[in-house]
VEXGU-328625 format. One line per 8 residues: their letters; for each residue x, y, z of N, C-alpha, C, O. Coordinates in steps of 0.001 Angstrom, whole numbers. Layout:
<rs>
A> X:Y:Z:X:Y:Z:X:Y:Z:X:Y:Z  ...
</rs>
This chain:
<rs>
XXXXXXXX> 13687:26382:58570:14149:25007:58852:15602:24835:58404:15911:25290:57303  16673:24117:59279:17785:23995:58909:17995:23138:57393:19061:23222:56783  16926:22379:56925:17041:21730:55531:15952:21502:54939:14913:21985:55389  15951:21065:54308:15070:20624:53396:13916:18997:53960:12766:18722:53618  14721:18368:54751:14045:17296:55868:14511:16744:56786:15545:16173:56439  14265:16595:57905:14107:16372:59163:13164:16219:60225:11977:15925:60090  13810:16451:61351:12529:15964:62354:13108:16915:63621:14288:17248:63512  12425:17350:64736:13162:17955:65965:11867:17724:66458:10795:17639:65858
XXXXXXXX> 12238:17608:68058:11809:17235:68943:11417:18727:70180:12261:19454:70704  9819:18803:70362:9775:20190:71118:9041:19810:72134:7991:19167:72122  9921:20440:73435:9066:19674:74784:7710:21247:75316:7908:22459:75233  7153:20915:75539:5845:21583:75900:5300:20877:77079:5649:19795:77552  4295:21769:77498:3553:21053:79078:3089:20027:78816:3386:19051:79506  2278:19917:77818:1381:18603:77651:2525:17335:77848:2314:16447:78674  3648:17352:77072:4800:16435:77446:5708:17066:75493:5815:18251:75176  6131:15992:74690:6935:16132:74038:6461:16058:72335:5780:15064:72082
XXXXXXXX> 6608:16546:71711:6031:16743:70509:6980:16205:69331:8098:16720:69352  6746:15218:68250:8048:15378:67684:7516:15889:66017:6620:15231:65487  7983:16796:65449:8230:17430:64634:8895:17047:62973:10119:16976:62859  8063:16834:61838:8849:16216:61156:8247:16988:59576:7104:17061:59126  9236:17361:59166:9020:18275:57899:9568:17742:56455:10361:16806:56554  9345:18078:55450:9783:17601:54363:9507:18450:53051:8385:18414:52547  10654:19314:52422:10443:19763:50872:10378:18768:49787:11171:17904:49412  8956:19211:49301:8608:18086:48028:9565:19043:46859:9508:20270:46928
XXXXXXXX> 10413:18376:45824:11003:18803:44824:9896:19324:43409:10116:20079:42462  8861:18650:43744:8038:18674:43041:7164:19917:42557:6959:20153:41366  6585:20824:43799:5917:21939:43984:6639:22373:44874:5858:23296:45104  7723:22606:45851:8477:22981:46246:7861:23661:47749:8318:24619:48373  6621:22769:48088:5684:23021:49134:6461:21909:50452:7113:20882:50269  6113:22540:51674:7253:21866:53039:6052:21319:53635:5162:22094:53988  5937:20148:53774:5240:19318:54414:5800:18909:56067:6712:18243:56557  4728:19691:56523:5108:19813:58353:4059:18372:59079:2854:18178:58921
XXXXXXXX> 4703:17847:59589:3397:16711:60641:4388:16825:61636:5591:17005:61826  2685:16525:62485:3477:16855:64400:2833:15401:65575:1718:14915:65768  3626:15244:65894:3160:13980:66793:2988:13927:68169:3468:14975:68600  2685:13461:68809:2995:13236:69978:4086:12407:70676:3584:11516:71362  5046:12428:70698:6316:11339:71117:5720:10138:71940:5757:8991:71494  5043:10522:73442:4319:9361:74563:3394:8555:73659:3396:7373:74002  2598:8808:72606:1929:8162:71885:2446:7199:71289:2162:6010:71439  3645:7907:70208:4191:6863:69551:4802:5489:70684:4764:4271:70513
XXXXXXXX> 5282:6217:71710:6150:5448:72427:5510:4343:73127:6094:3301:73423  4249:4614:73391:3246:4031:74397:2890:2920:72706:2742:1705:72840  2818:3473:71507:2730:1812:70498:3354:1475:70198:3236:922:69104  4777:1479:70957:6205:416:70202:5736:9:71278:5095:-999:70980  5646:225:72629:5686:-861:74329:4651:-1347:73905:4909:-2521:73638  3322:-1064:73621:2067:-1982:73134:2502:-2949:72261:1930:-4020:72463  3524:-2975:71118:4183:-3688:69948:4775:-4978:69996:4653:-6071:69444  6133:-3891:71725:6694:-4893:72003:6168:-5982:72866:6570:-7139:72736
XXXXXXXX> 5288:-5640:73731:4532:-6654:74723:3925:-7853:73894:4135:-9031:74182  3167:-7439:72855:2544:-7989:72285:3679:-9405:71818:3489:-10533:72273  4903:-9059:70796:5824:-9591:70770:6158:-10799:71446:6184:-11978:71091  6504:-9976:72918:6699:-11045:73892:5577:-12154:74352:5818:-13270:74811  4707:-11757:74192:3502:-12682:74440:3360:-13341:73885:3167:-14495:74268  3379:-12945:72552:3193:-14247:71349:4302:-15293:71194:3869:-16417:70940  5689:-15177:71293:6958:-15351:71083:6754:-16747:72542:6954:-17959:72464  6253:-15828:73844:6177:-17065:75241:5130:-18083:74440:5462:-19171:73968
XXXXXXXX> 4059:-17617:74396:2668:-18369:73551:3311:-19422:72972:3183:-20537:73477  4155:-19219:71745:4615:-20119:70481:5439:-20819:71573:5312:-22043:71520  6249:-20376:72549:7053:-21314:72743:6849:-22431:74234:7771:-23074:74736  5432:-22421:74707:4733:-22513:75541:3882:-24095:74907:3695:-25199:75417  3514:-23453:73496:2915:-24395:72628:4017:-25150:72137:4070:-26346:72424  4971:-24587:71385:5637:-25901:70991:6467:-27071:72126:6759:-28230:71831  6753:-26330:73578:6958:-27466:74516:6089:-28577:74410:6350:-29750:74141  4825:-27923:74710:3606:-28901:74647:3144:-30325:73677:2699:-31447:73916
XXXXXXXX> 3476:-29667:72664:3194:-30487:71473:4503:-31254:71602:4251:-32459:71582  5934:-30987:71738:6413:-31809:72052:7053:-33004:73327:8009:-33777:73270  6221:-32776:74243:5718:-33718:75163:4453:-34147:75169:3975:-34710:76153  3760:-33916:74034:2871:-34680:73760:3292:-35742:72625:2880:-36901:72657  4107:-35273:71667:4517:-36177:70851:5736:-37152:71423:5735:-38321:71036  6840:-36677:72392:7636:-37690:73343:6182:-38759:73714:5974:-39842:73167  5521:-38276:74507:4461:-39579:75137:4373:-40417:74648:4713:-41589:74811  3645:-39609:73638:3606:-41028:72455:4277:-42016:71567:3809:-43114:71266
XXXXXXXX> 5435:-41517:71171:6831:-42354:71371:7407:-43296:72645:7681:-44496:72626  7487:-42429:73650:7904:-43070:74869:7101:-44317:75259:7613:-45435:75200  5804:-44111:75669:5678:-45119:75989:5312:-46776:75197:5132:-47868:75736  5304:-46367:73661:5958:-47693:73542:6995:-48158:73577:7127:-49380:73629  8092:-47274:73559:9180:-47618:73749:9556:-48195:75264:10504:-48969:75390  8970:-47886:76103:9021:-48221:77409:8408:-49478:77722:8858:-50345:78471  7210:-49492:77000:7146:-51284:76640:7738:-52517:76173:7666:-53679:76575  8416:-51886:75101:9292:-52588:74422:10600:-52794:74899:11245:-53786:74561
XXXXXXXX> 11152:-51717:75852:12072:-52039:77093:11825:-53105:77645:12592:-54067:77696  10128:-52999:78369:9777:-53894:79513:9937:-55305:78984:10388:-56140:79768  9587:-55721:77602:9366:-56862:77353:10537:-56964:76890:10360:-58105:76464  11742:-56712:76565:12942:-56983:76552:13622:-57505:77472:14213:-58584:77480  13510:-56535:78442:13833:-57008:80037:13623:-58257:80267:14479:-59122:80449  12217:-58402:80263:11201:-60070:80749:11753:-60890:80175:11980:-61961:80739  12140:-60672:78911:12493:-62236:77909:14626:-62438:78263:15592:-61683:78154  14400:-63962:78719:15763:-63937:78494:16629:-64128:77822:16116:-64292:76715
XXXXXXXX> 18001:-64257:77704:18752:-64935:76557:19599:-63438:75941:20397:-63284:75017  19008:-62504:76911:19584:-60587:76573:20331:-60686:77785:19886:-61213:78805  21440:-60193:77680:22388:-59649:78973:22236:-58458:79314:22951:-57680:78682  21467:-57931:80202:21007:-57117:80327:21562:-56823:82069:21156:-57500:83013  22407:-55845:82175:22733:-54830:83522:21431:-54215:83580:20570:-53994:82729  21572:-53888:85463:20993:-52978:85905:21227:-51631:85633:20340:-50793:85799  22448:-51323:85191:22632:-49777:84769:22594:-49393:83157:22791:-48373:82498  22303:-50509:82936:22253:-50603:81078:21202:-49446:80789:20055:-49771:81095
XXXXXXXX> 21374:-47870:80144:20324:-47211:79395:19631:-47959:78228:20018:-49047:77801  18422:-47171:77689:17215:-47782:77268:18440:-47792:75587:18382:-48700:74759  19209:-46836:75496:19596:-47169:74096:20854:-48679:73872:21185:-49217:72815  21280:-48988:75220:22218:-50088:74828:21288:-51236:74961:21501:-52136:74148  20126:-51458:75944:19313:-52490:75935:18426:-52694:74234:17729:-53672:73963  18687:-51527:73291:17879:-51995:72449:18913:-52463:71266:18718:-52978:70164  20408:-51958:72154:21923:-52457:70829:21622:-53801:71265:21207:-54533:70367  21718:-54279:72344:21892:-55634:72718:20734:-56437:72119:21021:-57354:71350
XXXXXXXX> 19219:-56128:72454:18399:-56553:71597:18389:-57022:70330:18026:-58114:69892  19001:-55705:69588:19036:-56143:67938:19831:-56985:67832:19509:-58049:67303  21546:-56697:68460:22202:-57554:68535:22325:-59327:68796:23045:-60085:68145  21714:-59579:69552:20191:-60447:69752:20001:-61349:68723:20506:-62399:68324  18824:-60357:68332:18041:-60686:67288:18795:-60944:65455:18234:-61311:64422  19866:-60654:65656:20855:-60661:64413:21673:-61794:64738:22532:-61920:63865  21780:-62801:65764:22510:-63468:66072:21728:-64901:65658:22022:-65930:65049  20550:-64345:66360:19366:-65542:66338:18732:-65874:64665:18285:-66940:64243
XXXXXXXX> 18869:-64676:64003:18701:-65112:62654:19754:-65821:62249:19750:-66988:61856  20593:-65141:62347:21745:-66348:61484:22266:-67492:62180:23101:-68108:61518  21950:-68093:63651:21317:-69258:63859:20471:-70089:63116:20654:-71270:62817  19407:-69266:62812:18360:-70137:62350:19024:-69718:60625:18371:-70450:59880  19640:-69192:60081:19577:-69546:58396:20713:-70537:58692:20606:-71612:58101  21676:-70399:59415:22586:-71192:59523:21992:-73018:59574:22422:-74028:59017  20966:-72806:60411:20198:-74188:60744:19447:-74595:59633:19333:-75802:59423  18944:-73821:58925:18104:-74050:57662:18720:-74835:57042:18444:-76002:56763
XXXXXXXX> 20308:-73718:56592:21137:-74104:55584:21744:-75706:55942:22283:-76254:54980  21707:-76406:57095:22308:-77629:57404:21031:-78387:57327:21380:-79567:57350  19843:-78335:57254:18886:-78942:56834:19025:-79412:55675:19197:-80594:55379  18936:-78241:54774:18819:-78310:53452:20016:-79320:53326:19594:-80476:53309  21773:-79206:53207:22363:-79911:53838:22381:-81282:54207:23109:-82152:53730  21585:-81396:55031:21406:-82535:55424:20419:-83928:54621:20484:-85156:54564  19413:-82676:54026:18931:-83496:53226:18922:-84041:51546:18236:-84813:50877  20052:-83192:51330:20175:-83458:50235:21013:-84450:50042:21011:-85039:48961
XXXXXXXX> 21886:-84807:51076:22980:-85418:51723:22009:-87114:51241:22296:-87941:50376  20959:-87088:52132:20293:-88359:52248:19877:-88671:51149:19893:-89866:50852  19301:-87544:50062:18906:-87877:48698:19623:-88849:47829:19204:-89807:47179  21133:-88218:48030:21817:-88898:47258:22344:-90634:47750:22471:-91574:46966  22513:-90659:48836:22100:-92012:49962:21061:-92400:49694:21008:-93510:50225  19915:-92166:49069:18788:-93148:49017:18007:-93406:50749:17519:-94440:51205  18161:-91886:51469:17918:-92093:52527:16923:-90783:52912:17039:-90405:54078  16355:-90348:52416:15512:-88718:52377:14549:-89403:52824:14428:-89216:54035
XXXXXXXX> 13538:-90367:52259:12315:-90614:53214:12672:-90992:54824:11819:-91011:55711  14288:-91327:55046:13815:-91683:56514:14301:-90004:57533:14294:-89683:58721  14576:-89503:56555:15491:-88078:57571:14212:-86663:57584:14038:-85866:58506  13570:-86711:56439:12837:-85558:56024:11047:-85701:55966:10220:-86349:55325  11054:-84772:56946:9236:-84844:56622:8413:-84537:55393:8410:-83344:55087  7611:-85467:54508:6908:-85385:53336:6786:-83687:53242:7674:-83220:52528  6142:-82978:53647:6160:-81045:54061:7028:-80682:53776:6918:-79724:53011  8306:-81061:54087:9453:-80208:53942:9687:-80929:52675:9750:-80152:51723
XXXXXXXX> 9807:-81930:52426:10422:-82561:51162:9783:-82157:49725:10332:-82334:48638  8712:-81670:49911:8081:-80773:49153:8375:-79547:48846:8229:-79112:47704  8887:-78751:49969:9349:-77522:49621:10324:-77508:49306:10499:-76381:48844  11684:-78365:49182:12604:-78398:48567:12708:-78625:47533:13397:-77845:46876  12011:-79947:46755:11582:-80404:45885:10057:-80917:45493:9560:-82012:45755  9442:-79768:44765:7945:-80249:44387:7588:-81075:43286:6377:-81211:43111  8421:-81706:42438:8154:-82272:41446:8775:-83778:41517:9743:-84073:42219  8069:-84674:40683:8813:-86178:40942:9926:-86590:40290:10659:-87497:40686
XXXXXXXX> 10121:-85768:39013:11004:-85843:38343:12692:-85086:38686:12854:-83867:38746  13801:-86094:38875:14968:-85725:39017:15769:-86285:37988:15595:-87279:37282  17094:-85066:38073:18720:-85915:38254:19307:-85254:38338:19025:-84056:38339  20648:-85848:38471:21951:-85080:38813:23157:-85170:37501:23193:-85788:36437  24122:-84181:38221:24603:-83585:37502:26106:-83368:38374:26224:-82613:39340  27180:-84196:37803:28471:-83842:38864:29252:-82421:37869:29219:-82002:36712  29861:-82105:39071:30962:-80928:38055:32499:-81458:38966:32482:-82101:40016  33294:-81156:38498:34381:-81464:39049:35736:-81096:38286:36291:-81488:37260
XXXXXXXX> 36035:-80028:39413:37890:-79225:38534:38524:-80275:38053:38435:-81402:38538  39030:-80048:37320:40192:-80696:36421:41545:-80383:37058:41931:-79271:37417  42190:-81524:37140:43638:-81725:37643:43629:-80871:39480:44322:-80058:40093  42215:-81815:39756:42463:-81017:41129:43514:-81302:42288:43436:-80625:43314  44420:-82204:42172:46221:-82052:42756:46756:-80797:43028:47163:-80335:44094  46672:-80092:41412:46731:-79043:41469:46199:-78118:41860:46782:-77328:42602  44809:-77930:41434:43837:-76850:42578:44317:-76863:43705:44729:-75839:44251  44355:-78576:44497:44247:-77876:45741:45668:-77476:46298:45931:-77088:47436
XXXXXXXX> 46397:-77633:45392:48257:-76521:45873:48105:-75605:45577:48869:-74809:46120  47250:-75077:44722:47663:-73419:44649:46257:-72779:45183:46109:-71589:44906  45446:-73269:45746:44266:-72592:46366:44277:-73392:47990:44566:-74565:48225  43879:-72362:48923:43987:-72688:50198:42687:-73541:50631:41875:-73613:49708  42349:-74114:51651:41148:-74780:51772:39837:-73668:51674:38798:-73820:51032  40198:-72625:52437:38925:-71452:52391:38752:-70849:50705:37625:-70449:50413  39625:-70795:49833:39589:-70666:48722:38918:-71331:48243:37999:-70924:47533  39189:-72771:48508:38490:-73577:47372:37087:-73688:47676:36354:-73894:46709
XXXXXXXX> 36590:-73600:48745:35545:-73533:49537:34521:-72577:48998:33302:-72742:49025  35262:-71427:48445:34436:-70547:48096:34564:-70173:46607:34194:-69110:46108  35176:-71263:45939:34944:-71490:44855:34023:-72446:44358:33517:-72351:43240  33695:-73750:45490:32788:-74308:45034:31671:-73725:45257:30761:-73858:44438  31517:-73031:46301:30012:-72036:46807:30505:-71325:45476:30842:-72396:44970  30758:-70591:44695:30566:-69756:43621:30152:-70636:42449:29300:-70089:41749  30556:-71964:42004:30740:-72696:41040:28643:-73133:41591:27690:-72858:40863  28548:-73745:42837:27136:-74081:43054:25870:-72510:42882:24641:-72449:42850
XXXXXXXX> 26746:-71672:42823:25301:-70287:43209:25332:-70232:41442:24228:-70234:40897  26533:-70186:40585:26388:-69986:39501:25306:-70870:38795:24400:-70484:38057  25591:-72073:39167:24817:-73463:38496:23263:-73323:38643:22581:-73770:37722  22662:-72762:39681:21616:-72632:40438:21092:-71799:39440:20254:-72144:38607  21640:-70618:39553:21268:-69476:38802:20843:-69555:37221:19793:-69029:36853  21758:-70279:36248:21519:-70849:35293:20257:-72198:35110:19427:-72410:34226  20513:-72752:36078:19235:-73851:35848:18474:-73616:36839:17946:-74687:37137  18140:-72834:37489:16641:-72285:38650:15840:-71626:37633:14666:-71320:37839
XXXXXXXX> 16457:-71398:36522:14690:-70519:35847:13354:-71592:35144:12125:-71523:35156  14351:-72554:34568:13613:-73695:33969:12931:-74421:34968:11712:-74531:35102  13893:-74941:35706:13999:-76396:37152:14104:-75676:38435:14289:-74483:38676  13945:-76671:39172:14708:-76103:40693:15800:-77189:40473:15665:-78354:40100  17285:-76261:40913:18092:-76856:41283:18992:-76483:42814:19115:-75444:43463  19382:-77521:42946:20509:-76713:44345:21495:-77813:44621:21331:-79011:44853  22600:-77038:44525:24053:-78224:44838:23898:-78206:45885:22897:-78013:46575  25691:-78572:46270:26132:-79095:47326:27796:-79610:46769:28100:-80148:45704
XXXXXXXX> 28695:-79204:47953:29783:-80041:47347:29575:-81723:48722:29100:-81929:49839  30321:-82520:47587:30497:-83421:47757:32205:-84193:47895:33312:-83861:47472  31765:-85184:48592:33028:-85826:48497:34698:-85078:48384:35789:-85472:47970  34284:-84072:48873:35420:-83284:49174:35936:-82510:48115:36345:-81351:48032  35777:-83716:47104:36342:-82639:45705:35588:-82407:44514:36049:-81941:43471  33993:-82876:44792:33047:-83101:43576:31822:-82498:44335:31428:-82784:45466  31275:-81527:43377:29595:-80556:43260:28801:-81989:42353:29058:-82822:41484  27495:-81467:43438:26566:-82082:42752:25501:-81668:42869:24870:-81600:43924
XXXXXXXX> 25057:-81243:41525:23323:-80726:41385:22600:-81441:41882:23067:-82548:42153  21685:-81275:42107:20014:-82369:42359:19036:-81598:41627:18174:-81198:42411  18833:-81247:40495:17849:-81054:39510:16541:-81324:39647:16481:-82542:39478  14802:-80680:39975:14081:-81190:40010:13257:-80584:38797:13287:-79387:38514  12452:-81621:38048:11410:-81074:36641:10331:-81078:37145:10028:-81833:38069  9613:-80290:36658:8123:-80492:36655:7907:-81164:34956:7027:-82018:34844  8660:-80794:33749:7998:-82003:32711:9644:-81995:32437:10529:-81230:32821  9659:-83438:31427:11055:-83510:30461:10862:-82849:29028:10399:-83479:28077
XXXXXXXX> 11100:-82052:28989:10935:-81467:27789:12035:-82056:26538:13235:-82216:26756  11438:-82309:25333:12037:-82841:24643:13633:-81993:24279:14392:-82638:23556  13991:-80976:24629:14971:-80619:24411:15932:-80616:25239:17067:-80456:24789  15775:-80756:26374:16128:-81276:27831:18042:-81069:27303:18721:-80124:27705  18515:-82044:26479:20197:-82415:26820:20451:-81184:26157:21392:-80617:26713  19934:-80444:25056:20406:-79219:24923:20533:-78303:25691:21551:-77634:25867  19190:-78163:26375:18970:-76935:27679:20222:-77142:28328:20932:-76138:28367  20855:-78569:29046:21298:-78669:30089:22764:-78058:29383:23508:-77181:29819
XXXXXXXX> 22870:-78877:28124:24072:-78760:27683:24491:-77488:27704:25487:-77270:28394  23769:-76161:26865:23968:-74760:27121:24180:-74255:27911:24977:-73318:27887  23450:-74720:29159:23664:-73844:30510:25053:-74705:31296:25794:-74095:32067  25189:-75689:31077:27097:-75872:31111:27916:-75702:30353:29077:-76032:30594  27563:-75164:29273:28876:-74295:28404:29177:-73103:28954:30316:-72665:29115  27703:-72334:29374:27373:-71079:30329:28224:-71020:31359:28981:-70108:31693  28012:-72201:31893:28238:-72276:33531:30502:-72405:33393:31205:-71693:34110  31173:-73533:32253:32384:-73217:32396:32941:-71824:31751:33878:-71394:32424
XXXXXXXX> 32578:-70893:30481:32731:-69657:30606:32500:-68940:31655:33458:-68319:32117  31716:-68874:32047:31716:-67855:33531:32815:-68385:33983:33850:-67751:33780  32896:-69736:34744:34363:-69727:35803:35172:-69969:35495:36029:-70516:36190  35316:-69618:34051:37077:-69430:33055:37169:-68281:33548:38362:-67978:33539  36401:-67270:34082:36663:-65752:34168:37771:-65597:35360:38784:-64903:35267  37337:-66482:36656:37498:-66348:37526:38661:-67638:38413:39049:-67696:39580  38909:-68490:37250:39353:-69901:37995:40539:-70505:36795:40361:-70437:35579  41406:-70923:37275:42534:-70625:36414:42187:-72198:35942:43080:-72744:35295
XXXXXXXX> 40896:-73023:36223:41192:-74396:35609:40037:-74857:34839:39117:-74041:34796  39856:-75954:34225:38350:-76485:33370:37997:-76620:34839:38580:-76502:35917  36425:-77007:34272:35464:-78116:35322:34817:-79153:33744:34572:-79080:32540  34819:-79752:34538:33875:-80790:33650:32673:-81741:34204:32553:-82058:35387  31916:-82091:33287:30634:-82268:33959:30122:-83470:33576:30335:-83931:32455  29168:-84271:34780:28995:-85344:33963:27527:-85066:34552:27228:-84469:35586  26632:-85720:33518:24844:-85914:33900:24151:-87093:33447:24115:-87727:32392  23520:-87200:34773:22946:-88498:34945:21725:-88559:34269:21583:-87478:33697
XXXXXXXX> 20671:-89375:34032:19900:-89315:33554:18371:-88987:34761:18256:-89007:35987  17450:-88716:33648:15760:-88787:34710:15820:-90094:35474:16273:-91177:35105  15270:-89752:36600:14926:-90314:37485:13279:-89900:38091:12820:-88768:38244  12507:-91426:38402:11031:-90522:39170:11310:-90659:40560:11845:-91760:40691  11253:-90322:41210:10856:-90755:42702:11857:-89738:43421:12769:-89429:42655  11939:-89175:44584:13300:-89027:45643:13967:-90404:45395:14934:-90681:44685  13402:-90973:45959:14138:-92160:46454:15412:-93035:45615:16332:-93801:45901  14839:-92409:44449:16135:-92455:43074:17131:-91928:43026:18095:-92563:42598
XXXXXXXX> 17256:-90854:43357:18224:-89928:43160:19168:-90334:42994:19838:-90075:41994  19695:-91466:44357:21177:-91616:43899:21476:-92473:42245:22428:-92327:41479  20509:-93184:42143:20607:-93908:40708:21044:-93073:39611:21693:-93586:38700  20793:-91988:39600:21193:-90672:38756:22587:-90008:38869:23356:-89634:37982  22717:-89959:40577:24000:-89398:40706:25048:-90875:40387:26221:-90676:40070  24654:-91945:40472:25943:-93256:40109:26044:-92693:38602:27131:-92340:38146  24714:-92622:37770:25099:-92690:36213:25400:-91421:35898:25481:-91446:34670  25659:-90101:36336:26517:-89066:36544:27961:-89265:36692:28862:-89080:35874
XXXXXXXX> 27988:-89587:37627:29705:-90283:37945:30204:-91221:36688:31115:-90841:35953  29807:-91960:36579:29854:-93238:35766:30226:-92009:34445:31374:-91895:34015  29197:-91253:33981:29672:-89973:32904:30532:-89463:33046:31217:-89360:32028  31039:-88876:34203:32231:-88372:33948:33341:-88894:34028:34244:-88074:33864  33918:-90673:34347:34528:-90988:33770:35181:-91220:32541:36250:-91811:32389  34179:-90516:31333:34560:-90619:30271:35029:-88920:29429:34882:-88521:28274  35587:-88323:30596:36758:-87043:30010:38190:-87905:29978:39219:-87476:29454  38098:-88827:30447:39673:-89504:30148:39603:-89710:28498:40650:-89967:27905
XXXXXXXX> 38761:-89630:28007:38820:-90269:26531:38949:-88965:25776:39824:-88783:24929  37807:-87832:26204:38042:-86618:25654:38581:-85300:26416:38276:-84160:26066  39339:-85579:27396:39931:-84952:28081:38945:-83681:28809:37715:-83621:28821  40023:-82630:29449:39455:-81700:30529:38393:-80648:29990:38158:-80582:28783  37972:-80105:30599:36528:-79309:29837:35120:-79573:29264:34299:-78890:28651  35184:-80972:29760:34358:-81904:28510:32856:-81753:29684:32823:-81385:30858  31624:-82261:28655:30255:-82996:29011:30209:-83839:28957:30845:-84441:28091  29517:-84392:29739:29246:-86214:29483:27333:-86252:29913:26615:-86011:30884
XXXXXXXX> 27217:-86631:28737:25518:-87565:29190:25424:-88911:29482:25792:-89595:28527  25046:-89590:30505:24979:-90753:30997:24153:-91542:29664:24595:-92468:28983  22691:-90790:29527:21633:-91081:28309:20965:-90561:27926:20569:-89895:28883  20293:-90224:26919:19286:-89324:26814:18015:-89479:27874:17168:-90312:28195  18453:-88082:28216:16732:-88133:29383:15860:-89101:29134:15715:-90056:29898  14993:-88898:27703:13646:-89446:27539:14087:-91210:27310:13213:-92058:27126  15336:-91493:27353:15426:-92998:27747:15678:-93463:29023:16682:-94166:29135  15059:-93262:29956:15621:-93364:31161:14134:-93784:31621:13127:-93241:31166
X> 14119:-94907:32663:13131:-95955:33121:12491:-95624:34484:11666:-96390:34982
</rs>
């Protein structure tokens, strides 16, 4: 043998033989095996067929499964086309594909919500508007007037910038706008855990709480008082001026309200005496009729 291992190939009648030898280092004995070449060759083509069969198979099956799983996607989606289509108020082309009919849809549907919070929000708005008018039983259905306010017990509470001449020269109208929306979400936030509260600006240049209790708790002018010391630190952070505050006393009924917001006002006429930054209590809660 030319080495120590290899293989050669010997053609004979039967057909081709292949030949493969090997010296073990070990016992130094030559290990000869002889094959048939057509054999081997005839189980790589058996190997490879096989291969191919399985390989079409898998990929035969996974078409399948996935037009079975499209179906089932598709056709709700093809419903949900259809009833898109049907309903109007969608601008909808004849050449519009199924993915812009469902932009326009959402689009739609994102428009129509903030319609309706928009509409909420002028409810709410609207009725708080009347509260302080002494006019809520004729604007608001008992149902709703409940969900705004569930308890009988109110009052209010004005806030109002200091030296606002000035505010409004160095802040633009959209500024100030969204300073009183910050000055009302803050207020909320501080007195919504105890009460329900929810402003509103007013009168162009004055916020006003509408406070509702479920009891007066004897500590009541402290609570309130803290959470407006709260409430002008925070928008010292952010607002180059005081606010000052005036609070009206309890009130029972809706229909009171404004009686609360006059003796609110009426309170905060008296920062002229102790100037900008100040509280004012109209009376102590638990004296109030």
């Amino acid at each position: 043998f030319p080495g120590i291992e290899g293989y050669l190939i010997r053609n004979n009648d039967s057909g081709r033989d292949l030949i493969t030898f090997y010296k073990s280092d070990f016992n130094d004995w030559i290990y000869i095996g002889t094959f048939y070449v057509d054999n081997l060759m005839e189980k790589v083509n058996r190997l490879r067929q096989y291969t191919i069969y399985l390989s079409l198979g898998l990929i035969i099956t996974g078409v399948f499964i996935s037009w079975v799983i499209s179906k089932r996607l598709y056709h709700p989606l093809r419903k949900l086309i259809q009833d898109i289509k049907s309903r109007k108020g969608i601008d909808i082309k004849s050449g519009d594909t199924e993915l812009t009919i469902l932009s326009k849809a959402f689009d739609s549907l994102i428009q129509q919500s903030d319609i309706l919070e928009k509409s909420a929000e002028s409810i709410k708005e609207g009725y708080l508007l009347a509260l302080l008018e002494g006019k809520a039983e004729m604007t608001v259905d008992r149902g709703l007037a409940e969900d705004f306010f569930p308890y009988e017990t109110f009052l209010c509470a004005v806030i109002l910038v200091d030296n606002y001449k000035a505010f409004m020269k160095n802040y633009s109208a959209e500024q100030r706008k969204y300073i009183k929306m910050l000055i009302i979400k803050v207020s909320e936030e501080l007195l919504g855990s105890p009460f329900r509260c929810t402003g509103i600006a007013y009168e162009k240049h004055k916020i006003v709480l509408v406070v509702n209790l479920s009891i007066i708790p004897e500590t009541l002018p402290e609570i309130l008082e803290r959470a407006f010391i709260k409430l002008q630190a925070e928008m010292s952070k952010v607002l180059d001026y005081t606010i000052s505050i005036g609070i009206g006393n309890c009130v029972t009924g809706a229909q009171n309200v404004g009686e609360s917001l006059d003796h609110a006002l009426e309170a905060l006429k008296l920062k002229i005496l102790t100037g900008y930054g100040s509280i004012h209590f109209w009376c102590k809660p638990d004296e109030s009729s």
